[in-house]
VEXDREN-2710 file (C-alpha; in Angstrom, 1 decimal):
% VEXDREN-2710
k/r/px/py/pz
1/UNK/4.3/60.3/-48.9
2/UNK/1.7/59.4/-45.9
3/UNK/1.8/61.7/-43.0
4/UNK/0.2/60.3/-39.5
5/UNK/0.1/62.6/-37.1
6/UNK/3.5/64.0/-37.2
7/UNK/5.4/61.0/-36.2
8/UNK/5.4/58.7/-38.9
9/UNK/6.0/59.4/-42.6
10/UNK/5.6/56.3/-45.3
11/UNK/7.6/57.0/-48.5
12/UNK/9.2/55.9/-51.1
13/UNK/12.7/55.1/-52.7
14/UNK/12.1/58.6/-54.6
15/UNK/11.1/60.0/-51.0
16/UNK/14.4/58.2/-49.2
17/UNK/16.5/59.9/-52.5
18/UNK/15.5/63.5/-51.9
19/UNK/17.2/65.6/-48.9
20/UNK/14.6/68.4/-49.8
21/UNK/11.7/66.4/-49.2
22/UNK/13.3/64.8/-45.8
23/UNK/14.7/68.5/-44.5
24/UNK/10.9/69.6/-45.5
25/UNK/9.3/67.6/-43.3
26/UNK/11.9/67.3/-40.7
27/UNK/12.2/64.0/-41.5
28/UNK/15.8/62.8/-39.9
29/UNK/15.4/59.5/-38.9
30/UNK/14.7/56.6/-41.4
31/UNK/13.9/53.1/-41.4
32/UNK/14.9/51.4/-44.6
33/UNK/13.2/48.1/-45.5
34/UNK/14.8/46.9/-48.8
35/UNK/17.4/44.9/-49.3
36/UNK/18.8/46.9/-52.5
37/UNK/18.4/50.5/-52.0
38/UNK/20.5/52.2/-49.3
39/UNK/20.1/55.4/-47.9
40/UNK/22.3/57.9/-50.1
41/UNK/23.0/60.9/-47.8
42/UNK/23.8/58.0/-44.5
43/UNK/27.1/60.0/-43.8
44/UNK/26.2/63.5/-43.7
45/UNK/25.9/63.6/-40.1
46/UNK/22.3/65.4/-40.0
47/UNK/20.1/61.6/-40.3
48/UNK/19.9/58.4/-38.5
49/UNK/18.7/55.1/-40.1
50/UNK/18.6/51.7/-39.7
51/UNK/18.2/49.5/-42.4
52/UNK/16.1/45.7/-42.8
53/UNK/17.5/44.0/-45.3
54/UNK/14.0/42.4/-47.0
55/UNK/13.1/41.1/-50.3
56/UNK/10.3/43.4/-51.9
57/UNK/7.8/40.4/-52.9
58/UNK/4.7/38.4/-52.0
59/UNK/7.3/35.8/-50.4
60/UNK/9.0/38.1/-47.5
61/UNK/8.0/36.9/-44.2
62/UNK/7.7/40.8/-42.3
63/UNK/7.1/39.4/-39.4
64/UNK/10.5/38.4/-38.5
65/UNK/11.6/41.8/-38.9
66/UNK/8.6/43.5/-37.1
67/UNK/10.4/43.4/-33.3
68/UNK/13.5/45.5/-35.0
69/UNK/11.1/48.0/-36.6
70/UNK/9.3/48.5/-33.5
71/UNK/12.6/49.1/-31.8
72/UNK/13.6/51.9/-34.1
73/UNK/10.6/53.2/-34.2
74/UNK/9.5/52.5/-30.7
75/UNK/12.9/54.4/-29.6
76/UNK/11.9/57.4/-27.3
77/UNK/15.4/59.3/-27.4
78/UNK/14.5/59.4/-31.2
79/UNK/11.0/60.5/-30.7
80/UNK/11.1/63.1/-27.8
81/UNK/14.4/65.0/-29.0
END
């Protein structure tokens, strides 16, 4: 996991998978980009994600997803809580 200055954290599908390692680092809201791993604790109430929907190879074109990241990402009730 990559921590940048407390607001962003870059993981992994092992990462996404362990509640102890998101309630650690008060980590609560995710952005998934894959297409076939979803987010297995997504009803418990305590996270919120959005998910892109991406192939993970040389051939995905991010860039037509970057505008939606942003968003989530960008989203200042979800930043300043």
């Amino acid at each position: 996991m990559v921590i940048g200055k407390n607001y962003l954290y870059l993981g992994n599908e092992c990462d996404a998978k362990s509640i102890n390692v998101l309630e650690k680092n008060e980590i609560f809201y995710i952005l998934n980009v894959t297409k076939n791993i979803p987010f297995y604790e997504s009803n418990s109430g305590k996270f919120v994600s959005k998910r892109i929907a991406v192939n993970d190879n040389g051939n995905q074109n991010l860039k037509d997803h970057f505008e939606d990241a942003f968003e989530f990402i960008g989203n200042e009730s979800l930043i300043f809580k």
